[in-house]
DRENDRENLO-440090 format. One record per residue: residue number from 1; residue in one letter; x, y, z of N, C-alpha, C in turn. Coordinates in Angstrom, 2 decimals, padded with zeros to 5 digits. Layout:
+-----+------+---------+---------+---------+---------+---------+---------+---------+---------+---------+
:  nr : rest :     nc1 :     nc2 :     nc3 :    cac1 :    cac2 :    cac3 :     cc1 :     cc2 :     cc3 :
+-----+------+---------+---------+---------+---------+---------+---------+---------+---------+---------+
: NUM :    A :       X :       Y :       Z :       X :       Y :       Z :       X :       Y :       Z :
...
+-----+------+---------+---------+---------+---------+---------+---------+---------+---------+---------+
END
This chain:
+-----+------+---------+---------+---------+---------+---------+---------+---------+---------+---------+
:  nr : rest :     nc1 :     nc2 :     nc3 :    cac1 :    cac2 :    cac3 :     cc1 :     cc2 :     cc3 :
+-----+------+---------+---------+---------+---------+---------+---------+---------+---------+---------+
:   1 :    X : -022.08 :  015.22 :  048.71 : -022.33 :  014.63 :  050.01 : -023.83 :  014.67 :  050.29 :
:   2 :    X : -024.23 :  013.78 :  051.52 : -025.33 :  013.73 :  051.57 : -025.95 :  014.38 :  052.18 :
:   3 :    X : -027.20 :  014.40 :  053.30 : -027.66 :  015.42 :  053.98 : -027.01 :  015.07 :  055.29 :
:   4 :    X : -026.47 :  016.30 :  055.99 : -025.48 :  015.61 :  057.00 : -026.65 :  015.44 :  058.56 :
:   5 :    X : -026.10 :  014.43 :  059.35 : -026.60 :  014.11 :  060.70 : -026.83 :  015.12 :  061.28 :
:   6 :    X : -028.35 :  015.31 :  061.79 : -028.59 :  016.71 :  062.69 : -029.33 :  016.07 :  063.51 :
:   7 :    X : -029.61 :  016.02 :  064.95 : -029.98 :  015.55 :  066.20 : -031.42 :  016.48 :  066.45 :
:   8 :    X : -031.34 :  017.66 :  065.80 : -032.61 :  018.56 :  066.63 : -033.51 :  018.39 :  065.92 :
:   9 :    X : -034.06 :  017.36 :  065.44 : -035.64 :  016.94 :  065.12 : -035.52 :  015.83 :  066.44 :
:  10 :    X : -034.95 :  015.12 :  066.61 : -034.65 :  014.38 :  068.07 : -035.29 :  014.94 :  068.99 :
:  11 :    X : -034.58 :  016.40 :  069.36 : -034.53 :  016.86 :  070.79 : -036.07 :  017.22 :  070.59 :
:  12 :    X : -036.25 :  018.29 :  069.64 : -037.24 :  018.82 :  069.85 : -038.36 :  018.06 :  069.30 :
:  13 :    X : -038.22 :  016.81 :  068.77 : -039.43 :  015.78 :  068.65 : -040.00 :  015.56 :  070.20 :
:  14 :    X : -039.15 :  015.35 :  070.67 : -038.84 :  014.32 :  072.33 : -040.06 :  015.57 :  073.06 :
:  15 :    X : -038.89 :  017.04 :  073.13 : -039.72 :  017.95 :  073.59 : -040.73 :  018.17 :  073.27 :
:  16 :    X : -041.15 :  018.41 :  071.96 : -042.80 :  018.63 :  071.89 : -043.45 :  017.54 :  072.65 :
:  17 :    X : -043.17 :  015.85 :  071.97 : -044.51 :  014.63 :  072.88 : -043.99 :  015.32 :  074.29 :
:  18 :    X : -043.67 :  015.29 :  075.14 : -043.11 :  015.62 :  076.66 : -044.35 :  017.01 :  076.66 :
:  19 :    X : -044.35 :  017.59 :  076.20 : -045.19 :  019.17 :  076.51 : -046.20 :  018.59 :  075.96 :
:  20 :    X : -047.02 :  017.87 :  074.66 : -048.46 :  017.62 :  074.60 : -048.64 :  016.66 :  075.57 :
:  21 :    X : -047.89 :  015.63 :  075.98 : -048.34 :  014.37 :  076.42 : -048.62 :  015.12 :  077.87 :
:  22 :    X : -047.56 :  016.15 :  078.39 : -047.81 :  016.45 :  079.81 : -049.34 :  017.34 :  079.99 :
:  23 :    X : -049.53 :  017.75 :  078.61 : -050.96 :  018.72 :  078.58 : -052.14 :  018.27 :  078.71 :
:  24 :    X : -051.80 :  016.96 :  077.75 : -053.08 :  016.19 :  078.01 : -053.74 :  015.66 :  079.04 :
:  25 :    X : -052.86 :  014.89 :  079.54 : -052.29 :  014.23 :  080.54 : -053.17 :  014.88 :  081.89 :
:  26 :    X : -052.68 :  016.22 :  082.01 : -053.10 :  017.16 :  082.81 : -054.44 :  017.99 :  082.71 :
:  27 :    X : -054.92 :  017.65 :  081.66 : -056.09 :  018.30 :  081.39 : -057.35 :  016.77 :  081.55 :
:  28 :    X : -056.58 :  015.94 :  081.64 : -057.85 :  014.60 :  081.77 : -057.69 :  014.53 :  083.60 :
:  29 :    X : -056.78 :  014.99 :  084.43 : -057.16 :  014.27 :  085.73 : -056.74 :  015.46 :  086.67 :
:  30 :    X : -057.87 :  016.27 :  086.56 : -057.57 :  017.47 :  088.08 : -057.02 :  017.59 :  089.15 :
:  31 :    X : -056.84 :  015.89 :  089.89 : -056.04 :  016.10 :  090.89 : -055.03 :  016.03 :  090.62 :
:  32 :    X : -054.03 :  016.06 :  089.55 : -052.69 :  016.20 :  088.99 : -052.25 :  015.03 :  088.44 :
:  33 :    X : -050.98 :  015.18 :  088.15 : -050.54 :  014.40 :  087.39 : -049.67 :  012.98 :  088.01 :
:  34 :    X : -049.94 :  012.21 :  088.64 : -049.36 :  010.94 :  089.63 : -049.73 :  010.01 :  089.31 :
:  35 :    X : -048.88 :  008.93 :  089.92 : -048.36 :  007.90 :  089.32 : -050.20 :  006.72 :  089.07 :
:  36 :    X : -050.51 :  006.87 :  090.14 : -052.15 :  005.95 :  089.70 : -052.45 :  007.25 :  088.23 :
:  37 :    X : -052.82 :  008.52 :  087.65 : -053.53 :  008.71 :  087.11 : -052.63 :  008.42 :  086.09 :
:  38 :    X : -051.16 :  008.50 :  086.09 : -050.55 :  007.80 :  084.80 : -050.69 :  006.42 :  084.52 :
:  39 :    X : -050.79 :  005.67 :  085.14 : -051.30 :  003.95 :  084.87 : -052.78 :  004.06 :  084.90 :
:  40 :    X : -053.57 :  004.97 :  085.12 : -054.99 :  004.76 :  084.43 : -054.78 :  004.86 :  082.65 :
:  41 :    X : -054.07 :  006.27 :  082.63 : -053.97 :  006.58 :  081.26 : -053.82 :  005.78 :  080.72 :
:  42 :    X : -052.65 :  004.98 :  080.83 : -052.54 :  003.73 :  079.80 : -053.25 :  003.36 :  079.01 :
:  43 :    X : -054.62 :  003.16 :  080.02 : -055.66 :  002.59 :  079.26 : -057.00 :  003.39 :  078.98 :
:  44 :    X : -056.37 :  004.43 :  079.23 : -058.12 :  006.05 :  078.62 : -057.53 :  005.98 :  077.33 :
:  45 :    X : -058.95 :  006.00 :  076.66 : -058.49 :  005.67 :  075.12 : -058.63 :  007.39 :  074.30 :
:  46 :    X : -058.90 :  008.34 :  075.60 : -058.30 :  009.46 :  075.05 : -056.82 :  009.82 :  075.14 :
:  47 :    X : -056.12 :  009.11 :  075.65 : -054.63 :  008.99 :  075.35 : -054.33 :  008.18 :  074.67 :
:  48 :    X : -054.20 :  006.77 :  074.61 : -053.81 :  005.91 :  074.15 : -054.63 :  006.34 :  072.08 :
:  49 :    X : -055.27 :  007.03 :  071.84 : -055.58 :  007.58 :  070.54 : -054.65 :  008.04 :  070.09 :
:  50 :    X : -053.89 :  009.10 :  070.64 : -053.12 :  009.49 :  070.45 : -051.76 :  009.18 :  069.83 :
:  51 :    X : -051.09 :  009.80 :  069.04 : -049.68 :  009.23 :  068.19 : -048.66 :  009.21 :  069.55 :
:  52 :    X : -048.39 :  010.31 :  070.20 : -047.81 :  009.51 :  071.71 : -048.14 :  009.95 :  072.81 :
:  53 :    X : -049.38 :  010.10 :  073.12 : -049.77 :  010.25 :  074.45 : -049.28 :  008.38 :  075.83 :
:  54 :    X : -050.03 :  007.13 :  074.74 : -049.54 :  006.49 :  075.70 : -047.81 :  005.82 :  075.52 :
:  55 :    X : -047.04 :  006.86 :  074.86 : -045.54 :  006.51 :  074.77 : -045.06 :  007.11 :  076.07 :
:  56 :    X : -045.59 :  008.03 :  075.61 : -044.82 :  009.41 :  076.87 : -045.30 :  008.93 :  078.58 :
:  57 :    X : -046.86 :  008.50 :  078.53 : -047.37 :  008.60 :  079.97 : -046.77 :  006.91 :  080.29 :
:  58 :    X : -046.22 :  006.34 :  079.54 : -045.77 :  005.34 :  080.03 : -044.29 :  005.52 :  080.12 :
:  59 :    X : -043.62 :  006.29 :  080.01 : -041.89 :  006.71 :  080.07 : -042.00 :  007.09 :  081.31 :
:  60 :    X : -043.16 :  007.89 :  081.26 : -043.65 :  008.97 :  082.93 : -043.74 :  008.25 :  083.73 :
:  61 :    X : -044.90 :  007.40 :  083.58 : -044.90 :  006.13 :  084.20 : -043.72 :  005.41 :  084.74 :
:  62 :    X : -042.45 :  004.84 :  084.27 : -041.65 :  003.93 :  084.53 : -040.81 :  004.81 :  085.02 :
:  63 :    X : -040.54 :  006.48 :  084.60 : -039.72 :  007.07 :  085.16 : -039.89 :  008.12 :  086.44 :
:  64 :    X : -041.03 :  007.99 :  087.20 : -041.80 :  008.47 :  087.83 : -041.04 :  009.33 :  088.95 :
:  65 :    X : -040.70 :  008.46 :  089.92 : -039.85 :  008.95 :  090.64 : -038.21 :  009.94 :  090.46 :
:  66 :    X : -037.68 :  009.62 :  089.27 : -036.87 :  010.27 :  089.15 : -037.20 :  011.63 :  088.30 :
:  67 :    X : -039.12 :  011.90 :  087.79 : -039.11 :  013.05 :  087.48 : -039.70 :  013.73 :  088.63 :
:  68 :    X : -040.46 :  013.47 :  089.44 : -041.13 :  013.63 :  090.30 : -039.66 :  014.69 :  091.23 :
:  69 :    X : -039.14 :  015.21 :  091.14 : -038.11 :  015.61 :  091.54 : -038.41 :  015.98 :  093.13 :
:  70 :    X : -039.51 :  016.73 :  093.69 : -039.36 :  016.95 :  094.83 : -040.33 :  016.59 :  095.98 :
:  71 :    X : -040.85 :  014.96 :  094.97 : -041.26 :  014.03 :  095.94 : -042.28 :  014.06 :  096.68 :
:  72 :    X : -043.20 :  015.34 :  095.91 : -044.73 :  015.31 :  096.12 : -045.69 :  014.09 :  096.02 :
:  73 :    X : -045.13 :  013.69 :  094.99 : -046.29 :  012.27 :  094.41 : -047.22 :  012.86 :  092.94 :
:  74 :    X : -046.46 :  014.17 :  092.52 : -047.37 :  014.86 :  091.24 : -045.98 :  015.25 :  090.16 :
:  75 :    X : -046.37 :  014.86 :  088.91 : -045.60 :  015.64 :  088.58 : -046.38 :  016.77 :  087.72 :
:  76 :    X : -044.96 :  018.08 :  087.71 : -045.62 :  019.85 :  087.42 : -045.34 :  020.01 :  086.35 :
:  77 :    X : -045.50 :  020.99 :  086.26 : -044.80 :  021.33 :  084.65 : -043.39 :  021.97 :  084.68 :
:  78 :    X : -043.48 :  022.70 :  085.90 : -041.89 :  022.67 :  086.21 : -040.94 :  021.37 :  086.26 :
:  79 :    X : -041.42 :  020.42 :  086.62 : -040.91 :  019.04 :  086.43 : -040.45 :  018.52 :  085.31 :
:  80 :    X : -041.46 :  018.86 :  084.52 : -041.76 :  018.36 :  083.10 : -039.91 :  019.30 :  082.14 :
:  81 :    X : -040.90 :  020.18 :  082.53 : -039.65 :  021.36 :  081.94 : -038.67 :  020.73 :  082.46 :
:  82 :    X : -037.84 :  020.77 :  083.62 : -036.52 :  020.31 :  084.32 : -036.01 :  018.96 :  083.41 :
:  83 :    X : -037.17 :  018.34 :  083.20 : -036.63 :  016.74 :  082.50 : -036.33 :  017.51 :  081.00 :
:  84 :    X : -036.44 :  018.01 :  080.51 : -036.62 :  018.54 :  079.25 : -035.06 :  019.41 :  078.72 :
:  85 :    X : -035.31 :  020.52 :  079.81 : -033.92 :  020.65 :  079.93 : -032.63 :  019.63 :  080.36 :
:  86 :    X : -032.77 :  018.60 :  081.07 : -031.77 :  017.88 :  081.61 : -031.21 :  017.33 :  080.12 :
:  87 :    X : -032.38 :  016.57 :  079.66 : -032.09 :  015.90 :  078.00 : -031.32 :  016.55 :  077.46 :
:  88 :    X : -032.29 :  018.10 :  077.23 : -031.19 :  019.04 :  076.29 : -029.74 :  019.09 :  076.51 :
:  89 :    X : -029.45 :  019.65 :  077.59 : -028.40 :  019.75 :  078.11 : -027.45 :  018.32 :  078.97 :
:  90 :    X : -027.82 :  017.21 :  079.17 : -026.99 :  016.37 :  079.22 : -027.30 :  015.06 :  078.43 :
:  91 :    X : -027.85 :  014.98 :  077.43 : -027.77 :  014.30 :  076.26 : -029.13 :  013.46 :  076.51 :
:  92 :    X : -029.83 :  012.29 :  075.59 : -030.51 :  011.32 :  075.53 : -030.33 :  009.80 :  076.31 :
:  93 :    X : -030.42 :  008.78 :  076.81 : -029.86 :  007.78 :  076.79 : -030.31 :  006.83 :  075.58 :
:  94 :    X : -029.86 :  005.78 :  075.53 : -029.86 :  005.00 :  074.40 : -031.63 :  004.25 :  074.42 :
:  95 :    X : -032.01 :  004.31 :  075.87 : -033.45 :  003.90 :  076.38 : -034.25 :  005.06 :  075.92 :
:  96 :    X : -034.46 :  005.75 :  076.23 : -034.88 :  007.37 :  076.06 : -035.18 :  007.21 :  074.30 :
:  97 :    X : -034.14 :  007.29 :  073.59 : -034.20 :  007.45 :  072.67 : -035.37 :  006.17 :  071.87 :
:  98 :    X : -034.87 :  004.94 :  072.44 : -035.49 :  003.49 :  071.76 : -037.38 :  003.82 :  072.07 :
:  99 :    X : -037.29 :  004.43 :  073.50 : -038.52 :  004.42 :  073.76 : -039.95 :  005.68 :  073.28 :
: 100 :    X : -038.96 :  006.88 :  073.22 : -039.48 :  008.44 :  072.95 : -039.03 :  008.57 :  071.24 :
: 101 :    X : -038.02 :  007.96 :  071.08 : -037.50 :  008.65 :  069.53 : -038.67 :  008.22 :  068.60 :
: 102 :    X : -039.60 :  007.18 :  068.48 : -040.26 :  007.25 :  067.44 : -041.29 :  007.13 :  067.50 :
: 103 :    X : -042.36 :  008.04 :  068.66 : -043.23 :  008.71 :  068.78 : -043.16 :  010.05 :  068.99 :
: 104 :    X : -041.71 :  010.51 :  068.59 : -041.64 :  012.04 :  068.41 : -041.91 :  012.80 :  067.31 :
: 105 :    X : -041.98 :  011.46 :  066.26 : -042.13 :  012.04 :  065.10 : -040.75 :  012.78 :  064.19 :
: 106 :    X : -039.54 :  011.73 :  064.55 : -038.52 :  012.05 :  063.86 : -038.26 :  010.64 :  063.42 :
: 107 :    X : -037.53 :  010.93 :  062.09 : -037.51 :  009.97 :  061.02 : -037.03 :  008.86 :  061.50 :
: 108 :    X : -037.02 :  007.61 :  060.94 : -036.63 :  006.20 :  061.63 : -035.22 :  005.96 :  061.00 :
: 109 :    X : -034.78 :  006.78 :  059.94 : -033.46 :  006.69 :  059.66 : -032.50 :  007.29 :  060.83 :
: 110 :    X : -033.38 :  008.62 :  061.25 : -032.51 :  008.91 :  062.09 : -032.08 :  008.15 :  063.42 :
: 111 :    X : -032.96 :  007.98 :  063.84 : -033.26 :  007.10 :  065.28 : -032.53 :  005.66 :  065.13 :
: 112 :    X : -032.35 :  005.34 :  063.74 : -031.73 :  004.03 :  063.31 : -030.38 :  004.09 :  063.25 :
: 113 :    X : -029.66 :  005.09 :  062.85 : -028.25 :  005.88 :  062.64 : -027.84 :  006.00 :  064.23 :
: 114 :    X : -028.96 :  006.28 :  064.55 : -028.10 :  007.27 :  065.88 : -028.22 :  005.99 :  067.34 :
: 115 :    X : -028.54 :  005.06 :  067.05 : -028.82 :  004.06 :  067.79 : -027.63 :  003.06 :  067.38 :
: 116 :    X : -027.62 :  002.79 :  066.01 : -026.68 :  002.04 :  065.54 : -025.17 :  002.26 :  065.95 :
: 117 :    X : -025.07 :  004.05 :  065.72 : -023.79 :  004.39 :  065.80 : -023.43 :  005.21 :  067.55 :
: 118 :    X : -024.19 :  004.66 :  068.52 : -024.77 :  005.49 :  069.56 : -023.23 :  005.54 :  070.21 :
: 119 :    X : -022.95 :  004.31 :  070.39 : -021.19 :  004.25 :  071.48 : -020.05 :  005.99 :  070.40 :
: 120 :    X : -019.81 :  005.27 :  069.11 : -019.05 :  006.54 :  068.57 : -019.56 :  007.89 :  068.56 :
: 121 :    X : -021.07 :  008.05 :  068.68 : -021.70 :  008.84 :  068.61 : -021.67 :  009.79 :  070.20 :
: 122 :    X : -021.09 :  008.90 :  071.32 : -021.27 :  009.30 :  072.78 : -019.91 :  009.57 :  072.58 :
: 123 :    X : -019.26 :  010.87 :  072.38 : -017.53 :  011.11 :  072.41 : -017.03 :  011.08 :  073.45 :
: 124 :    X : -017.81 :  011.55 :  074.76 : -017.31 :  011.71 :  076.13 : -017.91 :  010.00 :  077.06 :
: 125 :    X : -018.61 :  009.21 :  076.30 : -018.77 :  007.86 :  077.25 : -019.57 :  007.94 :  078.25 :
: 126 :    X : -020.67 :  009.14 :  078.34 : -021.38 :  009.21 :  079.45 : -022.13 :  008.11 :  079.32 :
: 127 :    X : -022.87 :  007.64 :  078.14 : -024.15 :  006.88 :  077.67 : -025.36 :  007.88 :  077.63 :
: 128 :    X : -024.82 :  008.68 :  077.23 : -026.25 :  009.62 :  076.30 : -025.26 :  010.99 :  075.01 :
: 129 :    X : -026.05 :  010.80 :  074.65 : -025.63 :  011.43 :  073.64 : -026.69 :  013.09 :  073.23 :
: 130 :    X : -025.99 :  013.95 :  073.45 : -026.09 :  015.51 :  072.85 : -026.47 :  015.93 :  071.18 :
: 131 :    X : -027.30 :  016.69 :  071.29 : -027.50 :  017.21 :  069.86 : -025.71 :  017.92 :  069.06 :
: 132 :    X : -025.02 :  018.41 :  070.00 : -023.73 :  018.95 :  070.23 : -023.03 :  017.32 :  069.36 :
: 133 :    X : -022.97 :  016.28 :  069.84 : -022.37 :  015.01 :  069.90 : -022.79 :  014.40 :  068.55 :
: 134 :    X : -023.96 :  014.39 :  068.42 : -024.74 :  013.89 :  066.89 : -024.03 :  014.71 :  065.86 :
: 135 :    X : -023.97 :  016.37 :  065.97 : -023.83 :  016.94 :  065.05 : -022.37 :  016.94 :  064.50 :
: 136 :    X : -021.49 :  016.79 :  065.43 : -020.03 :  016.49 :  065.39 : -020.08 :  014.92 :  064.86 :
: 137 :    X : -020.55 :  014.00 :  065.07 : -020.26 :  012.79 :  064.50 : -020.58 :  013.15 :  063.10 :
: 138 :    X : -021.74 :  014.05 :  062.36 : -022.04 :  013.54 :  061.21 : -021.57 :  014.70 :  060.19 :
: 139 :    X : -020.66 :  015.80 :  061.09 : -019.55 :  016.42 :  060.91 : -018.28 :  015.72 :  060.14 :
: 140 :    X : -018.00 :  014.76 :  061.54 : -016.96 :  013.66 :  061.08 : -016.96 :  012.44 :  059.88 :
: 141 :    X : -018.46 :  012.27 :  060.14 : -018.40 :  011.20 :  058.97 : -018.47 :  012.09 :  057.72 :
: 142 :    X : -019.18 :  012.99 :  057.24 : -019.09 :  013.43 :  055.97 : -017.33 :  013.66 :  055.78 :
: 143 :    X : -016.60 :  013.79 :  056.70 : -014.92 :  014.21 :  056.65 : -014.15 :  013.23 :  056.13 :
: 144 :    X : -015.16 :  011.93 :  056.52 : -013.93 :  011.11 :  056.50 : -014.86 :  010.15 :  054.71 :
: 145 :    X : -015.86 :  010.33 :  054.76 : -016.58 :  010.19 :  053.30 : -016.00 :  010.76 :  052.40 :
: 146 :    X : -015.52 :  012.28 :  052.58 : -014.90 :  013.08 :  051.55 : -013.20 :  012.59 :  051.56 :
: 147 :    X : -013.03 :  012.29 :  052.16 : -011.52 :  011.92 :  052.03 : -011.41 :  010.70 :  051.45 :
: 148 :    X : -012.31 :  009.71 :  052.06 : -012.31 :  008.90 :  050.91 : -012.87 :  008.92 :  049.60 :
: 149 :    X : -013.81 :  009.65 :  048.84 : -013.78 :  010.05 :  047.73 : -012.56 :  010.58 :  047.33 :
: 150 :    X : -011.75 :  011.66 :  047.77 : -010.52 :  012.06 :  047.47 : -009.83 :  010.85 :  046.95 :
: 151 :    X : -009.29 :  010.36 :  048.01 : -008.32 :  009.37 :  048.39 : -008.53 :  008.29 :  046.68 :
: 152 :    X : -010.30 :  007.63 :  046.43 : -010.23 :  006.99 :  045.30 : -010.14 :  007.95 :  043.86 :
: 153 :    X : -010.23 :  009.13 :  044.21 : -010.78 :  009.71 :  042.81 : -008.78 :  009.84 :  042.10 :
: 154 :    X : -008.41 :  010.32 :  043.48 : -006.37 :  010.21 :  043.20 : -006.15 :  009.12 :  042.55 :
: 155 :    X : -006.03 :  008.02 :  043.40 : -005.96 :  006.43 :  042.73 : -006.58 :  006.54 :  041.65 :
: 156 :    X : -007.76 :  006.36 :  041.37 : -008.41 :  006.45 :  039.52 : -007.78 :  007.31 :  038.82 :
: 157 :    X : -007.09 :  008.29 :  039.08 : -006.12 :  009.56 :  038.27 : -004.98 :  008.59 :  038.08 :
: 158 :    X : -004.47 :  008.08 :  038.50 : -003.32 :  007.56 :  038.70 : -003.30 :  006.19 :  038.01 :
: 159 :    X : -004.78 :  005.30 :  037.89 : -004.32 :  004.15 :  037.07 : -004.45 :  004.78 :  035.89 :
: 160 :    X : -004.71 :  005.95 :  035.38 : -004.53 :  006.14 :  033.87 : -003.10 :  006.11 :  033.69 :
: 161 :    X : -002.18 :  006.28 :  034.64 : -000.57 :  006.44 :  034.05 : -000.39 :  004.57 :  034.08 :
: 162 :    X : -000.87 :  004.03 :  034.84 : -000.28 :  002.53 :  035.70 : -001.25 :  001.08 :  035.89 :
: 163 :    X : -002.13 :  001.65 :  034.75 : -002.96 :  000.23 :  034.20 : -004.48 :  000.69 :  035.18 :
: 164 :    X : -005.72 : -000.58 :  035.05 : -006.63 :  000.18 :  035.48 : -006.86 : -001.12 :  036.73 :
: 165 :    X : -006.07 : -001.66 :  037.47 : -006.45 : -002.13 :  038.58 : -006.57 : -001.85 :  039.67 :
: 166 :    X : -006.78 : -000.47 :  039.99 : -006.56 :  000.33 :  041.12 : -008.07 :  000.98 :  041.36 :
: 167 :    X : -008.92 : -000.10 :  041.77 : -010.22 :  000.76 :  042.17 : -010.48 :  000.75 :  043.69 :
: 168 :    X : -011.24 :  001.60 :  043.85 : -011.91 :  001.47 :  045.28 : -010.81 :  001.14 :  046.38 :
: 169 :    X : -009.67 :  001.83 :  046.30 : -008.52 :  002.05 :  046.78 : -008.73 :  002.09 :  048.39 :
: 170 :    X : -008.24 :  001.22 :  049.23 : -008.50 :  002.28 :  050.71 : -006.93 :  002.63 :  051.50 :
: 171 :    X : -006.17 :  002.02 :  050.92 : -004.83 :  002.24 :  051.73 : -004.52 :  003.89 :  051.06 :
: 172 :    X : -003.12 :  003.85 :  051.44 : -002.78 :  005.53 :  050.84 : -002.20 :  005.51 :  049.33 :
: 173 :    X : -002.15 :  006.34 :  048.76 : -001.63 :  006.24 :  047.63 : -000.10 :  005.76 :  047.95 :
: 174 :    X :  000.37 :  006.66 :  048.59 :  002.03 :  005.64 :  048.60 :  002.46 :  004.33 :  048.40 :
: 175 :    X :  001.23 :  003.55 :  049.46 :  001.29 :  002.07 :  049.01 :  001.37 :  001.32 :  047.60 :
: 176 :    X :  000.78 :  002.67 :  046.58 :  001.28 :  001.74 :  045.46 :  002.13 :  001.59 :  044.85 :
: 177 :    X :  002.38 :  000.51 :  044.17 :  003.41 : -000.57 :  043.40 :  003.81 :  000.33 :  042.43 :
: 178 :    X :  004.61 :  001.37 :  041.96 :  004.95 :  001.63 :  040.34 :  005.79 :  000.84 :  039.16 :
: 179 :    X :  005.09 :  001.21 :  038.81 :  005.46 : -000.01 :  037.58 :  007.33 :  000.25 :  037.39 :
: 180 :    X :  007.98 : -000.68 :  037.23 :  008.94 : -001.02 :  036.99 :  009.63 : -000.35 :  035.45 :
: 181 :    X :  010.80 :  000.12 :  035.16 :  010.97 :  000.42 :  033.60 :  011.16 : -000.68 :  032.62 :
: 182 :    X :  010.87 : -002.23 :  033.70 :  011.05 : -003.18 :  033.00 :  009.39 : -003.68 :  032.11 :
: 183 :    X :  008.68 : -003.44 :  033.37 :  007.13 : -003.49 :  033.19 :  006.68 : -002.66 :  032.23 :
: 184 :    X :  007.08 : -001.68 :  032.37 :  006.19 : -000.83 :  031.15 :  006.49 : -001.01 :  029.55 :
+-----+------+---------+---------+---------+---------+---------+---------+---------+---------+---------+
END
């Protein structure tokens, strides 16, 4: 089997840009961190240098108000943190991910897998998906990979008794035809 689906280069990709981007961020504009000094950033080309300074201050940006939690007009690092934990603990959305996953610096297979397969991948239907949720899907798929290896390697055992047209089998073995005592 292959290397199975693991979500926590995800989370903690996401988390690290979220903690440099909020550092930087915070270290270029003294009066804090709000919504004009995040749409300046955009365009300070000491962020925008950066691998994701202007990913993150533009997520910040668009998501402003709903991190801004208690409606100062700044966001803290307690803020920062709170969004961080929320992810952890109540999953990614499918936006989140399209927009943060690949300036986190986690692989594009993954982000490609986990986007592709995001609905089976969400077991409970919230529309975000858990490191908990990733790791159980790719739980499941190696389960159901190995069973089908099983499942053909039986069938290939079996056309040695009953001729060799039995490849790449997907029904059950029962389904097959045995040869007749007339046939053989």
């Amino acid at each position: 089997m292959g290397k199975r689906l693991d979500g926590s280069s995800l989370f903690s990709g996401i988390n690290a840009g979220l903690t440099n981007s909020f550092s930087l961020l915070s270290s270029q504009y003294s009066d804090g961190l709000t919504l004009e000094n995040l749409n300046a950033a955009l365009t300070n080309t000491n962020v925008t240098n950066t691998s994701y300074g202007s990913t993150f201050a533009s997520y910040l940006t668009t998501n402003f108000n709903s991190v801004d939690k208690n409606g100062d007009g700044t966001i803290s690092a307690d803020e920062i943190q709170t969004l961080m934990n929320n992810m952890a603990t109540q999953g990614l959305t499918r936006e989140q991910i399209m927009s943060l996953g690949a300036s986190s610096g986690m692989s594009s297979s993954l982000q490609e897998t986990v986007l592709s397969h995001f609905d089976d991948i969400d077991a409970n239907h919230d529309g975000k998906v858990t490191n908990a949720e990733i790791n159980a899907y790719g739980v499941n798929s190696d389960i159901e990979k190995q069973k089908i290896e099983d499942r053909n390697r039986i069938v290939n055992n079996m056309s040695m008794f009953y001729g060799d047209d039995l490849t790449e089998y997907e029904g059950s073995i029962m389904d097959y035809r045995y040869l007749d005592d007339d046939e053989a």
